[in-house]
VOGU-3710 file (C-alpha; in Angstrom, 3 decimals, decimal comma):
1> xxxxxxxxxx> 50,445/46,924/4,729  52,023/47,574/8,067  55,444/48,169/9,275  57,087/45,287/9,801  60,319/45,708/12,273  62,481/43,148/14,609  63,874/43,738/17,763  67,447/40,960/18,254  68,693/41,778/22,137  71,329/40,423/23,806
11> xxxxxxxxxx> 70,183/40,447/27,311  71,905/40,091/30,549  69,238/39,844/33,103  69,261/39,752/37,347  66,011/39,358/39,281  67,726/38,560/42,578  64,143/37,501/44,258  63,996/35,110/41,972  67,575/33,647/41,471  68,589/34,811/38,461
21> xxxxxxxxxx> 71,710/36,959/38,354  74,022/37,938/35,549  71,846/35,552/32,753  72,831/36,190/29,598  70,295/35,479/26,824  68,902/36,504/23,603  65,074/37,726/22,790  64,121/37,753/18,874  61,139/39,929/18,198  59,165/40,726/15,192
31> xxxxxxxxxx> 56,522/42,952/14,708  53,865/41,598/12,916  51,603/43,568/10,325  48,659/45,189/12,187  50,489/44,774/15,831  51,518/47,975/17,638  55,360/47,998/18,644  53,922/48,585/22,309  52,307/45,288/21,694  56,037/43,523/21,521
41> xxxxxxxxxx> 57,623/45,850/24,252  55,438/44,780/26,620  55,952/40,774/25,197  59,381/41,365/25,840  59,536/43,390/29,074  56,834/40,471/30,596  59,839/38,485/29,813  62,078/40,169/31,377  60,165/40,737/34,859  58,676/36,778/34,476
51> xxxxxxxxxx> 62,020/35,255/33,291  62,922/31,923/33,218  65,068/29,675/31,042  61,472/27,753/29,659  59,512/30,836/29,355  58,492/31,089/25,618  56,775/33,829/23,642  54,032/33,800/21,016  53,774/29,542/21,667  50,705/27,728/21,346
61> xxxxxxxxxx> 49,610/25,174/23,848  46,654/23,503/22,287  44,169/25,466/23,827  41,994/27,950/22,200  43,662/30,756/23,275  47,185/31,453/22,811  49,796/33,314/25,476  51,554/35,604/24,556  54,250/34,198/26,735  53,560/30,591/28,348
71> xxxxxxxxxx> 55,810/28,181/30,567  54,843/24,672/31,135  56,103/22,347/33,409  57,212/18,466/32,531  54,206/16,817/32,122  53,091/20,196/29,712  50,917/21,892/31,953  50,723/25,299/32,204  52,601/26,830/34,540  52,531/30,778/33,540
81> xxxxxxxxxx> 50,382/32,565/31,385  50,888/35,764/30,186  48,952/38,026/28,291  49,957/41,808/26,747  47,613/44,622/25,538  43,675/43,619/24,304  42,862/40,440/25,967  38,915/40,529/26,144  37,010/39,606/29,406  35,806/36,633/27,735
91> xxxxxxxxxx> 39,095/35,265/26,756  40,130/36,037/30,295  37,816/34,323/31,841  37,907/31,340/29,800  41,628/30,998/30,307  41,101/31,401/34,031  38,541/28,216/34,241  40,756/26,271/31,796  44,103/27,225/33,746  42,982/26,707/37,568
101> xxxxxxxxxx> 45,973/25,936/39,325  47,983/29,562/37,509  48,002/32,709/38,871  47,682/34,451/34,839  49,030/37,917/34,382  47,774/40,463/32,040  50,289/43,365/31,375  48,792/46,373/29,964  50,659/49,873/28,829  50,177/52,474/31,652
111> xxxxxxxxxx> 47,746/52,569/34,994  45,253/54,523/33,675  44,617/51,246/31,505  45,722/48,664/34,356  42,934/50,378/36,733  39,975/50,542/33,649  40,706/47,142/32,359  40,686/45,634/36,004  37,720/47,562/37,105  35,878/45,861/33,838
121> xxxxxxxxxx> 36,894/42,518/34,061  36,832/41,568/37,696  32,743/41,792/38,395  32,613/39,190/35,289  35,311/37,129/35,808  33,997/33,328/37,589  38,012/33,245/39,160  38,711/37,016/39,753  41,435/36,050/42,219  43,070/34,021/39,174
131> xxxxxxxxxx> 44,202/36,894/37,580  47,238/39,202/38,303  47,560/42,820/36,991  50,530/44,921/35,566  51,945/48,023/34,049  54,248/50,524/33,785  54,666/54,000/34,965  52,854/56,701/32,441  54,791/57,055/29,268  57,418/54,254/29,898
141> xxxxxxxxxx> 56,804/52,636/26,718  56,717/55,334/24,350  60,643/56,175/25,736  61,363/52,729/25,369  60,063/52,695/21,884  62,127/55,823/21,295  65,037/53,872/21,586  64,586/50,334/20,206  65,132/49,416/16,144  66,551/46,558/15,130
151> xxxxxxxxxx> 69,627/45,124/17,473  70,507/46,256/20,834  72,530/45,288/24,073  70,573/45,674/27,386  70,885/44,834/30,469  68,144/44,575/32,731  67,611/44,458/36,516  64,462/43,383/38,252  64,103/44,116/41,807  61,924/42,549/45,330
161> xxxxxxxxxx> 59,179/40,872/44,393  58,249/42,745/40,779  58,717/45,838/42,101  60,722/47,664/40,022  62,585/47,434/35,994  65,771/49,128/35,883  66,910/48,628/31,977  69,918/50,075/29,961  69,748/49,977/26,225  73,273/50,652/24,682
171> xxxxxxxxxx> 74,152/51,941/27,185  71,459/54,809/27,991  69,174/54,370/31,435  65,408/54,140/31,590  63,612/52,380/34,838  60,279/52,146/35,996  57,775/51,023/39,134  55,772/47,985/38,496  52,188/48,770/38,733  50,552/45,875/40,876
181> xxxxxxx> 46,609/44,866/41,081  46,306/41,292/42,271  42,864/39,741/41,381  40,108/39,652/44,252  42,375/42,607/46,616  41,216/45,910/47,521  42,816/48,656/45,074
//
């Protein structure tokens, strides 16, 4: 039986690129039995760099696969996708050819991974330039995890274009570069 723990944050969030400033919000988290707390740090830091009011976490959509954090537009079609950690290159791919008018983005824990997962999935992916990479800077998660347990205040601060996480917890400073790959570019 696995450790079962929630995360309850008030967040005020500002991503001036894309218009948000000062948004105050709340994230509920829970970590289910057999997933890895870097698993829902990276759920809810994806929602932090990707914010927006409809942006939802763990929803399904009626396809096969679910997001781990999906927006749709009015007439429900997808308009981000989202996927943290283990996401096979058949999943992938099959949510690229589903999906084709979403740019999907698949967050992983540190470059090292970012650059191996990307190197394996783009010679068998049928949309390579469908699919946008991210991480965080080497060991960025394992401080975060440090801190987090139950409720917290943050504040987070997005800058350009995804560039950059600046996030206080309680009070106490941690930041890091976003890590960048965009499908079908030179590394």
């Amino acid at each position: 039986m696995g450790l079962r723990r929630s995360l309850n944050i008030d967040l005020t969030l500002t991503h001036e690129e894309a218009g948000w400033f000062g948004v105050d919000t709340r994230v509920f988290l829970v970590k289910k039995q057999g997933e890895s707390m870097t698993h829902v740090l990276m759920k809810f830091l994806s929602y932090v760099m990707f914010y927006h009011p409809e942006l939802e976490i763990e929803r399904s959509i009626g396809q096969h696969y679910k997001p781990d954090l999906v927006r749709l537009n009015d007439t429900g079609d997808v308009v981000d996708w989202i996927d943290c950690g283990a996401t096979t290159i058949k999943k992938l791919d099959k949510i690229s050819k589903q999906n084709p008018e979403v740019l999907i983005k698949i967050v992983k824990p540190s470059p090292t991974n970012l650059k191996r997962y990307k190197d394996t999935a783009e010679p068998n992916l049928t949309y390579p330039e469908r699919v946008q990479y991210l991480s965080f800077r080497k060991g960025f998660l394992a401080e975060l995890e440090d801190m987090v347990a139950g409720r917290h205040t943050m504040t987070a601060v997005v800058t350009g274009e995804i560039e950059h996480l600046y996030l206080s917890v309680d009070g106490v400073s941690l930041d890091t570069p976003i890590i960048r790959l965009d499908g079908g570019l030179p590394d």
